[in-house]
MIDOTI-333379 format. One record per residue (C-alpha): residue number from 1; z, x, y. Coordinates in steps of 0.2 Angstrom, whole numbers, plus 5000, padded with zeros to 4 digits. Example, Ala and Ser with C-alpha at 12.3 -4.5 7.8 and 13.67 -1.06 7.14 Angstrom:
 num    z    x    y
   1 5039 5062 4978
   2 5036 5068 4995
This chain:
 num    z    x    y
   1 4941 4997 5079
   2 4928 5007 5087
   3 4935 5002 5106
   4 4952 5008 5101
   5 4942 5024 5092
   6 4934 5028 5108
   7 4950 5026 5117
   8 4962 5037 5108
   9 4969 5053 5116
  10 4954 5062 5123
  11 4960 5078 5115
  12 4952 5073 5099
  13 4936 5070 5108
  14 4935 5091 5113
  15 4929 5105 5101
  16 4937 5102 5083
  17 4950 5110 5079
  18 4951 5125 5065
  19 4960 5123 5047
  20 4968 5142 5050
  21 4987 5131 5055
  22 4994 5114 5050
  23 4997 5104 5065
  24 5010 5089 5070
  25 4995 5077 5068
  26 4993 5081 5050
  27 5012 5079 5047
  28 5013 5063 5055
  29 4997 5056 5046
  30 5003 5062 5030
  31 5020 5054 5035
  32 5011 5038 5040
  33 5001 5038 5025
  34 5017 5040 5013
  35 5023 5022 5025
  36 5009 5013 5022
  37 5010 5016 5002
  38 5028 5013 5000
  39 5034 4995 5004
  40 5034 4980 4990
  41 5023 4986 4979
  42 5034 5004 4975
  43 5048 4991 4979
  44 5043 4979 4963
  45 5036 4993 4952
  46 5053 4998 4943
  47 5055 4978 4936
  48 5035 4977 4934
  49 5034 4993 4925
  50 5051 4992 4918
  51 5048 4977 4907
  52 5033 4987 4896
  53 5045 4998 4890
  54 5049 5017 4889
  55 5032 5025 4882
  56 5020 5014 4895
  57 5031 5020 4908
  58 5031 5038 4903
  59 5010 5036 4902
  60 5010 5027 4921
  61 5019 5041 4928
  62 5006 5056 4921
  63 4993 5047 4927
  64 5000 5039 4944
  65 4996 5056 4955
  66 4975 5057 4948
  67 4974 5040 4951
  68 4982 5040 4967
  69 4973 5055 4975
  70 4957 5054 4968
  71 4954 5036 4973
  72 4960 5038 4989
  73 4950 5053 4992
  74 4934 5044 4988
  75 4936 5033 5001
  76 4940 5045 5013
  77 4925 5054 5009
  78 4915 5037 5010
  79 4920 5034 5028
  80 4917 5052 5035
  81 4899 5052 5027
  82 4896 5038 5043
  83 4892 5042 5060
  84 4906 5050 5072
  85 4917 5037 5076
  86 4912 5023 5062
  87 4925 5013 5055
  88 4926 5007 5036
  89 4914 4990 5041
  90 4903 5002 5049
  91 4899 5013 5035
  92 4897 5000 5023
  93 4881 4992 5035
  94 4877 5009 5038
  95 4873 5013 5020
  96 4870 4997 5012
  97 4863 4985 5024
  98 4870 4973 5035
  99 4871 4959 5018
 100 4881 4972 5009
 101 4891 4974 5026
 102 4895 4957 5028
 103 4900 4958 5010
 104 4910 4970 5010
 105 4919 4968 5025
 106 4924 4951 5019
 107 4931 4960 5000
 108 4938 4973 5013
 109 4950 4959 5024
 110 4952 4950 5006
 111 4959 4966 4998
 112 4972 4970 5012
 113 4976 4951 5021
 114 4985 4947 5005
 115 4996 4959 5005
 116 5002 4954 5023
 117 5006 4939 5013
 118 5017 4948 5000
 119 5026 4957 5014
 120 5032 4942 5022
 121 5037 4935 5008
 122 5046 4949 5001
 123 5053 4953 5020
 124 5060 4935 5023
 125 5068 4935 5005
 126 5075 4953 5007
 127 5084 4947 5024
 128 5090 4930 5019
 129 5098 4939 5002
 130 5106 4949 5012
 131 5116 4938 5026
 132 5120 4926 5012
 133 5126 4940 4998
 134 5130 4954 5011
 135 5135 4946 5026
 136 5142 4930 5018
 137 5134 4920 5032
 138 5123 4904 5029
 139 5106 4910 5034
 140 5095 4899 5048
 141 5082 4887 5038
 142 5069 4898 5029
 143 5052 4894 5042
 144 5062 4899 5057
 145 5068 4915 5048
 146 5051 4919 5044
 147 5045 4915 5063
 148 5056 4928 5070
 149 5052 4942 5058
 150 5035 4941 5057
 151 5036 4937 5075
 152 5045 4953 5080
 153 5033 4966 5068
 154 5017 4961 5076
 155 5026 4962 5095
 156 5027 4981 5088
 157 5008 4980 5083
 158 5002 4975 5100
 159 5007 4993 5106
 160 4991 4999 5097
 161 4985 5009 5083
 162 4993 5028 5089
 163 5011 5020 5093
 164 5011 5011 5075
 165 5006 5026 5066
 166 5019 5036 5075
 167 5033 5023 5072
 168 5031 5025 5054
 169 5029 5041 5053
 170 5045 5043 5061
 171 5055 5027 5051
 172 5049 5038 5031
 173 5061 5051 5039
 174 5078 5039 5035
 175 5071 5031 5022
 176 5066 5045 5012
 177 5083 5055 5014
 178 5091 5034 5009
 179 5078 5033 4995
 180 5083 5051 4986
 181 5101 5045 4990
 182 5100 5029 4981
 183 5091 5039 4968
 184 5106 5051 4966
 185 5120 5037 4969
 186 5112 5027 4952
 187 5113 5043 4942
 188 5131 5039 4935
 189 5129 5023 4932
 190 5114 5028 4920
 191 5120 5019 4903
 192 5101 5022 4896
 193 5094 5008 4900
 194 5074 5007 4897
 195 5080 5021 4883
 196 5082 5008 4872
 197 5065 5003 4869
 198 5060 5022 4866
 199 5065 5023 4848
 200 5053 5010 4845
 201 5035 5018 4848
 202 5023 5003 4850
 203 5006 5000 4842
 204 4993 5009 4849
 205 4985 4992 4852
 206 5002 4985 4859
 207 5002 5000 4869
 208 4984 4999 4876
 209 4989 4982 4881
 210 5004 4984 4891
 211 4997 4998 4899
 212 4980 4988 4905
 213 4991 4974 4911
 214 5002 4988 4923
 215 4989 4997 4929
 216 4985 4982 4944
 217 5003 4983 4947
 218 5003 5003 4947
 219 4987 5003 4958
 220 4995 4992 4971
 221 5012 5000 4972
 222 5002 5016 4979
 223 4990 5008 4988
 224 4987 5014 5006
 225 4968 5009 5007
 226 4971 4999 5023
 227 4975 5016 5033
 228 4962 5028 5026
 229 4948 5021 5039
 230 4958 5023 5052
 231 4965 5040 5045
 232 4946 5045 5041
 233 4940 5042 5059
 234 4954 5053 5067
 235 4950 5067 5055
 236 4931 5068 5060
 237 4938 5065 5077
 238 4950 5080 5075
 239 4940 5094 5062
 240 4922 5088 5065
 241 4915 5098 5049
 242 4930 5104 5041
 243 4936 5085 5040
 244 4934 5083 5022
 245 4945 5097 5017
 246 4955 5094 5028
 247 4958 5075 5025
 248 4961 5082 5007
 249 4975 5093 5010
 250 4984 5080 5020
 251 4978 5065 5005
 252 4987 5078 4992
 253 5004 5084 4999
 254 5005 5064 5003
 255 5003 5058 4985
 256 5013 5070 4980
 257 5027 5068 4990
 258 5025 5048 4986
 259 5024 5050 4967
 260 5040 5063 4966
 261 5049 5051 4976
 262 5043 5035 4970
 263 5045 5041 4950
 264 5063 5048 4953
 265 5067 5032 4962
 266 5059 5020 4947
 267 5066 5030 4933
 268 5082 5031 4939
 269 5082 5011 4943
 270 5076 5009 4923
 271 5088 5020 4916
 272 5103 5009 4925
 273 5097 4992 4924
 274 5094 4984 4906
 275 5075 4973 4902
 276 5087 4959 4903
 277 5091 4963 4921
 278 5076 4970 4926
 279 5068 4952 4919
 280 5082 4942 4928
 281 5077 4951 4944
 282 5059 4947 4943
 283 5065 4927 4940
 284 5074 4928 4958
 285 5057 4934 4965
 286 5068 4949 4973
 287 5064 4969 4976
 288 5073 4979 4964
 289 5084 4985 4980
 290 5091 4966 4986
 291 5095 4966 4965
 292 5105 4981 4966
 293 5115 4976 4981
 294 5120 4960 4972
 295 5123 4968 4955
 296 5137 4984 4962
 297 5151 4978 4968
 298 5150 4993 4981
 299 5150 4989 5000
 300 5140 5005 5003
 301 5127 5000 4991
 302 5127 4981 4996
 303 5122 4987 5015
 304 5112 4999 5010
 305 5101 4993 4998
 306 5093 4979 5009
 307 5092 4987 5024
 308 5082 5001 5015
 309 5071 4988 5007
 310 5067 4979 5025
 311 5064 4997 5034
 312 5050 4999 5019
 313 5042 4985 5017
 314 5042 4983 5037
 315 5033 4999 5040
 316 5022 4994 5026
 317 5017 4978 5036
 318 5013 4987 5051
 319 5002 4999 5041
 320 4991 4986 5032
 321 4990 4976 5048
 322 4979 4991 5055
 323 4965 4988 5041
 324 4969 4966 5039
 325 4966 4968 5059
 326 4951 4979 5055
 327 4941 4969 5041
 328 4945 4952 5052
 329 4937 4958 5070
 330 4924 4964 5061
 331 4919 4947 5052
 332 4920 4938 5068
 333 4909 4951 5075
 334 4897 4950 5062
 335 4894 4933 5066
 336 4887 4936 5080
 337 4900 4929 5093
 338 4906 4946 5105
 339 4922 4940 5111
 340 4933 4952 5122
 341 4942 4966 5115
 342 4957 4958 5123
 343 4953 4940 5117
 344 4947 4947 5101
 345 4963 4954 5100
 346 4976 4940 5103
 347 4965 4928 5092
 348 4968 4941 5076
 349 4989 4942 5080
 350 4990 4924 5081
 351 4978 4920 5064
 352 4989 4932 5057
 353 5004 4925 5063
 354 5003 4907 5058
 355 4994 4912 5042
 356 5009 4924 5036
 357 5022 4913 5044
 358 5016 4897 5032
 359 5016 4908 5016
 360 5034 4915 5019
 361 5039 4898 5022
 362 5031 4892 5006
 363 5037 4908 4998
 364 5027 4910 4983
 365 5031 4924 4968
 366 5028 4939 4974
 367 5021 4947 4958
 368 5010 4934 4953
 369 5002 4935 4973
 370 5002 4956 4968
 371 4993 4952 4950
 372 4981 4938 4957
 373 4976 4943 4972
 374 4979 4962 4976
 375 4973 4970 4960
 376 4953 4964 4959
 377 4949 4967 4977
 378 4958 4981 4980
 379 4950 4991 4963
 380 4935 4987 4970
 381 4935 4994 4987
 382 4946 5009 4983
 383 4939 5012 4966
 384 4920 5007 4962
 385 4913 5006 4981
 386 4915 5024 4984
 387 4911 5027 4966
 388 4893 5020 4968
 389 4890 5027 4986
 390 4894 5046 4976
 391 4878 5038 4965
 392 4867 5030 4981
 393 4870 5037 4993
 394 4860 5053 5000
 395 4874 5059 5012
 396 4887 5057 4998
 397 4876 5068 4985
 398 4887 5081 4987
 399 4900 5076 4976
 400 4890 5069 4962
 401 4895 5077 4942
 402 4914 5077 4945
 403 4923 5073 4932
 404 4935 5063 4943
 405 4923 5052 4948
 406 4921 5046 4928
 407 4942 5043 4930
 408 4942 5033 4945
 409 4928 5023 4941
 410 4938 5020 4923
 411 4951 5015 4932
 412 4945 5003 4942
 413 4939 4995 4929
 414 4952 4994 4919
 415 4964 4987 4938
 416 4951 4972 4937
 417 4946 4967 4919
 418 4966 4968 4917
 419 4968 4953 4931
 420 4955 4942 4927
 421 4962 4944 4909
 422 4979 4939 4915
 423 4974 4925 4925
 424 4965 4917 4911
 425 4977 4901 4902
């Protein structure tokens, strides 16, 4: 990560630039940020969080921009307290050792390799549901399928870290404008949906219970951890001393833009589809979208649906493959072996390939892969790490006594107790 660091354009290298103007770079991070977040996870949220009911819903969505932002921002803050040009893996040896930095570097490929996993998955199934229920053609057998999708993304990842950045700051354009569209088209077929379940005000101990088992899910759907490394380095590249504040302006009009869109969208979804549905869906191991394309009998919505789905969870998968990439060379390297950057390079796409390329095949359920594997690891590195470096660590002293470090820490506690509770028989 440091090689490609040193080698990005040079003009982030010169004197760092001022906060007085909002430049292209902050719009297509911001963009790139929103890409990385919404993909399976946003695309499985409206069944996940639709099946609690109306008033865990209504919770979830107050508290889904605080949670967002401020976690997010913690890491950020976390990698720019490192030296100029250090990397997530870095830090972490930096500030706890290099045990903690082995440590964590392997939590840090464990938190974000899975959710490759998801993606193929959910991109294979999103693609075979839509030549055999859109296209009305037989499609090829599942593992070549798989091959030839997962195949294709990572030809787009060996063009490097700028040109995948770019691309999918460029790709939220369309699939912001087909996301508000679907949102809007759904509106009249609104018959009330999750409404039913809102006469009915649940225990508070009911309630408190359904909303500790959708927090994992809620944490993941507006996860975007694997880029904020990537997106911290640039920023100190960029802003030198003025990177904090300005990482934090770029952090909020992202999560905000995300969580408009993303609410509107999931609302909208729950007030059309019944619990029946919206439990049927999750049997057929299917986004929401492929769901909705099968259920209107629209040709309009039949195309669209998947293709919006595929253009998500694709740029998703390019976005996590920045920080799976990341936390990989950097435990190969902290073995001791120094490959070439080339070499090094080639052995990470083809691990990755064979690896994500087995699961799809195998195709697993995609919200039990989100419950089991996503929700610890990832609390723990985007929650609790930064959290506890805020209390350590002397360059992050600064941001000690904020109350929002009480509500992420809470939060992350709750994302893992809730997991190991669910997986227990």
């Amino acid at each position: 990560m440091n090689d490609q660091a040193n080698s990005v354009d040079e003009r982030y290298a010169t004197t760092p630039a001022t906060l007085t103007s909002w430049s292209r770079q902050d719009t297509t991070w911001m963009l790139g940020l929103f890409g990385t977040a919404i993909g399976a996870g946003t695309l499985f949220l409206p069944i996940n969080a639709g099946l609690g009911g109306f008033w865990p819903l209504l919770i979830l969505a107050v508290l889904a921009f605080p949670m967002t932002f401020f976690a997010h921002r913690g890491l950020t803050r976390f990698v720019l307290s490192g030296r100029e040009g250090s990397d997530i893996t870095d830090v972490v040896e930096e500030h706890f050792g290099l045990k903690a930095g082995a440590l964590i570097t392997l939590l840090y490929f464990f938190a974000i390799f899975p959710i490759l996993l998801i993606y193929s998955v959910a991109l294979t199934n999103t693609v075979s549901s839509f030549m055999e229920h859109q296209l009305h053609i037989m499609p090829p057998p599942r593992a070549l399928l798989a091959f030839v999708l997962i195949l294709g993304l990572l030809a787009v990842v060996r063009c490097g870290e700028q040109v995948i950045v770019k691309a999918m700051s460029l790709m939220v354009y369309p699939f912001i404008v087909a996301l508000l569209f679907l949102a809007v088209y759904l509106i009249p077929h609104w018959n009330g949906g999750i409404l039913s379940t809102a006469s009915v005000v649940p225990a508070p101990s009911a309630l408190l219970s359904t909303l500790w088992l959708a927090i994992p899910v809620m944490v993941f759907s507006f996860n975007h951890s694997p880029i904020i490394s990537a997106f911290a380095v640039d920023q100190k590249r960029q802003y030198g001393a003025n990177a904090d504040e300005r990482s934090s302006q770029i952090l909020s009009r992202a999560h905000l833009l995300m969580v408009v869109m993303v609410l509107f969208f999931v609302f909208s979804c729950v007030l059309t589809l019944s619990p029946a549905q919206l439990a049927e869906a999750k049997a057929q191991n299917l986004s929401i979208l492929s769901y909705l394309a099968n259920h209107f009998d629209n040709p309009t919505i039949a195309f669209a649906a998947p293709l919006i789905a595929f253009v998500a969870i694709a740029k998703s998968f390019l976005g996590h493959y920045i920080g799976a990439s990341e936390g990989l060379k950097g435990l190969v390297l902290k073995t001791g072996r120094r490959p070439a950057p080339k070499t090094l390079d080639r052995m990470t796409a083809a691990f990755m390939l064979v690896v994500c390329w087995i699961v799809a095949t195998l195709n697993p359920s995609i919200l039990g892969m989100i419950e089991a594997l996503g929700g610890p690891v990832i609390a723990s590195i985007l929650f609790l790490m930064p959290m506890y470096a805020i209390r350590k660590v002397p360059a992050m002293a600064k941001y000690r006594g904020q109350a929002s470090n009480v509500f992420v820490t809470a939060v992350g506690l709750v994302a893992i107790t809730a997991v190991v509770y669910s997986l227990i028989p």
